[in-house]
C-alpha positions as CSV (number, residue, x, y, z in Angstrom):
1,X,-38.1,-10.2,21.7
2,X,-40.0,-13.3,20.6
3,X,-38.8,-16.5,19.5
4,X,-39.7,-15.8,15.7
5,X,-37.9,-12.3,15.6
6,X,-34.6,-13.3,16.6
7,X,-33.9,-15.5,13.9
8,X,-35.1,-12.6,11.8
9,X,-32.7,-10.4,13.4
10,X,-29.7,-12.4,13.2
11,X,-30.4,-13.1,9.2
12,X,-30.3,-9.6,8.6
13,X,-27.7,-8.5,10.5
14,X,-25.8,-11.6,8.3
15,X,-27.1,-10.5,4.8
16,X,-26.1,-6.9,6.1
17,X,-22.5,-8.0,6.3
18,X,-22.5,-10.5,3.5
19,X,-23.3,-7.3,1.6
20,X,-20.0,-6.0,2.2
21,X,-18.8,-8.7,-0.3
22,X,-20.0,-6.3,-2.9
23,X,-18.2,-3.1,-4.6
24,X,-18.2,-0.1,-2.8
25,X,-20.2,1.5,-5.2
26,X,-22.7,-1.0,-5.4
27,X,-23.2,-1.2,-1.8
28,X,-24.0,2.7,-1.7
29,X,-26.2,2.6,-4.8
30,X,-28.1,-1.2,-3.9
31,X,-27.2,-2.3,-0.3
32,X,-30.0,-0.8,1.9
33,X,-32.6,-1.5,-0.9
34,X,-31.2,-5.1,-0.9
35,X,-31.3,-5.6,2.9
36,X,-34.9,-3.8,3.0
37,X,-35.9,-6.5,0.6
38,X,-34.2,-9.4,1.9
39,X,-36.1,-8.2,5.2
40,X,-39.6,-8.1,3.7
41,X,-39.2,-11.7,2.4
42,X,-37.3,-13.2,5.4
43,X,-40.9,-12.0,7.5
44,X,-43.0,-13.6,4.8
45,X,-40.6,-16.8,4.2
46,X,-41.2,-17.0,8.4
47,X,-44.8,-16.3,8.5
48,X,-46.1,-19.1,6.2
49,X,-43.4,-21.5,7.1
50,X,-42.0,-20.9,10.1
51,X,-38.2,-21.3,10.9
52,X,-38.1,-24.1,7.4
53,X,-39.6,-21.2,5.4
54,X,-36.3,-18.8,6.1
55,X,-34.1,-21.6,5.8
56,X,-35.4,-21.9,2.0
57,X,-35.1,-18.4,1.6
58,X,-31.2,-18.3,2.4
59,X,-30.9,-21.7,0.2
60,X,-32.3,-19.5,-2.8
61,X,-30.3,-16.2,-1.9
62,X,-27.2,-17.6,-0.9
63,X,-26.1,-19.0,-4.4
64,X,-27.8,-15.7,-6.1
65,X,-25.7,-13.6,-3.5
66,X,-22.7,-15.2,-4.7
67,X,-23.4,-15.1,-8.5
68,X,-24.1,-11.4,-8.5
69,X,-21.0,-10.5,-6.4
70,X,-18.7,-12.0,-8.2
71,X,-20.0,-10.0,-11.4
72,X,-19.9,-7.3,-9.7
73,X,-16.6,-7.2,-8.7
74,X,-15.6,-8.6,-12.3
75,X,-17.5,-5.4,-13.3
76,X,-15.8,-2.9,-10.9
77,X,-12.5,-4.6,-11.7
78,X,-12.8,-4.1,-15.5
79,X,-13.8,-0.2,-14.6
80,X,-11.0,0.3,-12.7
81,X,-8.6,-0.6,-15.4
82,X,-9.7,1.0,-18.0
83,X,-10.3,4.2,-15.4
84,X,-6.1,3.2,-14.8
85,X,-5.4,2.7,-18.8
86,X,-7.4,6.2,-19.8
87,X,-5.4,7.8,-16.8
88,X,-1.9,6.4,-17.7
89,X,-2.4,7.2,-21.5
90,X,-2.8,10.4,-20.8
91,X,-0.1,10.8,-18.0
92,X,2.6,8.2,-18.4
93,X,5.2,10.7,-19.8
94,X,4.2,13.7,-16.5
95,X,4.6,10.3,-14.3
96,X,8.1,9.4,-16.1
97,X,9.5,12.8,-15.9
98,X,8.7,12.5,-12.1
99,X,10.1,9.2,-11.5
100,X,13.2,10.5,-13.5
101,X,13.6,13.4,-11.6
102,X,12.8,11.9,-8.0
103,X,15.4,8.6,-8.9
104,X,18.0,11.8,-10.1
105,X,18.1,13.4,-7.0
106,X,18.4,10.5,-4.8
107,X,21.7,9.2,-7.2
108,X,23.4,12.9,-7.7
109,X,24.7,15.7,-5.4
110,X,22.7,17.4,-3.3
111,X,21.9,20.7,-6.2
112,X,19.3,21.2,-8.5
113,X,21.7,22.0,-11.3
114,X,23.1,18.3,-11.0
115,X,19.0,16.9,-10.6
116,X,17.9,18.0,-13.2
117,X,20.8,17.6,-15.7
118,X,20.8,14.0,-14.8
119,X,17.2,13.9,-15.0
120,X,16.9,14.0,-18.6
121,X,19.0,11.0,-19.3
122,X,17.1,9.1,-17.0
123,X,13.7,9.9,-18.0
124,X,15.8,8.6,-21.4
125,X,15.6,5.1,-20.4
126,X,12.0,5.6,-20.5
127,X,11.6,7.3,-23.6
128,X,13.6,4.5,-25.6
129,X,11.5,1.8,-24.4
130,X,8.9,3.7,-25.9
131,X,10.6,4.2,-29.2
132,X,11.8,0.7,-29.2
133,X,8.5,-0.7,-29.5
134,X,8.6,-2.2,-33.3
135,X,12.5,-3.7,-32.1
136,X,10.9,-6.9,-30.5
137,X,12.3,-8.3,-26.7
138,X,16.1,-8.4,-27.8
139,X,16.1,-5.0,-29.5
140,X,14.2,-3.2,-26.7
141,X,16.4,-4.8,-24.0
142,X,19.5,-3.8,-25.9
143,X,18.0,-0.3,-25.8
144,X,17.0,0.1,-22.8
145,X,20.1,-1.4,-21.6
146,X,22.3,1.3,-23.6
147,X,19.7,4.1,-22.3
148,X,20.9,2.8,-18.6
149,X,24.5,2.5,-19.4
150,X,23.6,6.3,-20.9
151,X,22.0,7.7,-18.0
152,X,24.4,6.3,-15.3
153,X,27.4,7.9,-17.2
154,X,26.1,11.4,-17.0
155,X,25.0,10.7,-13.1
156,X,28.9,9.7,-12.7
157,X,29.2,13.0,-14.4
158,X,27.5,14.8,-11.8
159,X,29.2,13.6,-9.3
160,X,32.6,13.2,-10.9
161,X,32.6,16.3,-13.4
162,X,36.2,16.8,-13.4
163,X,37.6,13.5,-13.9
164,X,35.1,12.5,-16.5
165,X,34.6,15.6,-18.4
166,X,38.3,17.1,-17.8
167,X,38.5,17.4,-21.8
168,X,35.3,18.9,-21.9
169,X,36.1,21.5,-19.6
170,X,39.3,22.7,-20.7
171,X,37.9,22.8,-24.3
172,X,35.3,25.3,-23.3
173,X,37.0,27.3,-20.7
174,X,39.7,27.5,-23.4
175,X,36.5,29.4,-25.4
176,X,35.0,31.5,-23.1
177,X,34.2,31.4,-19.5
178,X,32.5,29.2,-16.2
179,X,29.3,30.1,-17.6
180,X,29.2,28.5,-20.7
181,X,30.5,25.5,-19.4
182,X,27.9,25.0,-16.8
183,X,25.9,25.7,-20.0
184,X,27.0,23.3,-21.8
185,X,26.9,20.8,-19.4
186,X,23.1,21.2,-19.4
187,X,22.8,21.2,-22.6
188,X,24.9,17.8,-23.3
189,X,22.3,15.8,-21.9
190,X,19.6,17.0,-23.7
191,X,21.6,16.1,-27.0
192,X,23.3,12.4,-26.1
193,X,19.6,11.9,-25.1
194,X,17.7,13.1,-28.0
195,X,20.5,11.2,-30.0
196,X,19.7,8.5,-28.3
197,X,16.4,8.0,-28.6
198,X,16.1,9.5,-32.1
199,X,18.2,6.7,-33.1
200,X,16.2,3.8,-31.4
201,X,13.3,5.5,-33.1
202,X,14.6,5.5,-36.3
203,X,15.9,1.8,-36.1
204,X,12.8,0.4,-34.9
205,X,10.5,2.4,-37.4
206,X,12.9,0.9,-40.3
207,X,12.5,-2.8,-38.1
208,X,8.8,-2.2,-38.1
209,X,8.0,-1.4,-41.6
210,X,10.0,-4.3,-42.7
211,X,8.2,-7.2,-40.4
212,X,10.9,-6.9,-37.9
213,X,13.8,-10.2,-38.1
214,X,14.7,-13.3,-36.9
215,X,11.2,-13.6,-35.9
216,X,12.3,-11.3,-32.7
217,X,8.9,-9.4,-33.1
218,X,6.6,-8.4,-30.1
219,X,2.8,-7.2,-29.8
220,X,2.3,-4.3,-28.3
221,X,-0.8,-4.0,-26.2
């Protein structure tokens, strides 16, 4: 190896790795076209100059190098979320409903009848943020506050059936049999919840059209 093709070596094994500073996708699409070049003008820079010649090429590049990456990862960043913001708009309420049903069977007993009862109230803490939109920070706290308050009383409900819905039960085994009252202990949540968030809706579509009060109004992204 001579004296003038180390230095040429060891500059392009550095510009190889100070490619990595670049996007994934970049690198695959650019990187071995970049090197190739940088290599072709690192031989020229040496062969009119000398070792000054490739020391002016990396005072040039360097700056450049760093310009360019950090558009490109400005660039790649900004894909990425609105990649994220399409995915979410499209999946937020699959995503809740998962969240809701993983978070139900971690807090109830150990069946799927109690999951997925107490699912629904959950996922209802969700679904009145959403509905609470036009309410401003004080409203949608208060909602989702009651939609927690909501949800936790039918979780206690799983796990404490007969205590907290001893009424309940007698009222419906006094109608007909066990069946219906498992059935309408799956039901029940479906309705304090759709009551629930129907409501918030309703309020915060009547707080919306007006302007909202106080000056308690928030934007919505």
């Amino acid at each position: 190896m001579t004296s003038r093709s180390r230095p040429l070596e060891v500059s392009a094994r550095i510009y190889r790795m100070l490619l990595w500073a670049y996007p994934a996708s970049f690198r695959r699409q650019y990187a071995d076209e970049m090197a190739h070049l940088f290599g072709d003008m690192a031989e020229a820079a040496v062969e009119r100059r000398g070792s000054a010649g490739l020391i002016a090429l990396w005072l040039r590049v360097l700056p450049d190098l760093g310009f360019t990456v950090v558009a490109q990862q400005l660039a790649e960043t900004e894909r990425r979320v609105a990649m994220w913001r399409a995915f979410w708009g499209q999946a937020h309420v699959p995503a809740a409903l998962t969240a809701a049903l993983i978070l139900a069977a971690l807090a109830t007993p150990a069946d799927p009848a109690s999951m997925l009862m107490a699912a629904v109230p959950v996922l209802g803490v969700y679904l009145a943020a959403l509905a609470s939109k036009g309410l401003g920070p004080r409203g949608r706290s208060l909602a989702i506050g009651i939609g927690v308050l909501h949800a936790v009383l039918w979780v206690g409900v799983m796990w404490f059936p007969d205590t907290l819905l001893a009424g309940v039960h007698l009222a419906l085994l006094s109608a007909t049999d066990a069946f219906l009252v498992f059935v309408g202990l799956a039901v029940l949540p479906w309705v304090t919840t759709a009551a629930l968030v129907g409501t918030v809706a309703l309020i915060s579509r009547g707080r919306g059209g007006a302007g909202g009060s106080d000056g308690d109004t928030e934007m919505v992204a």
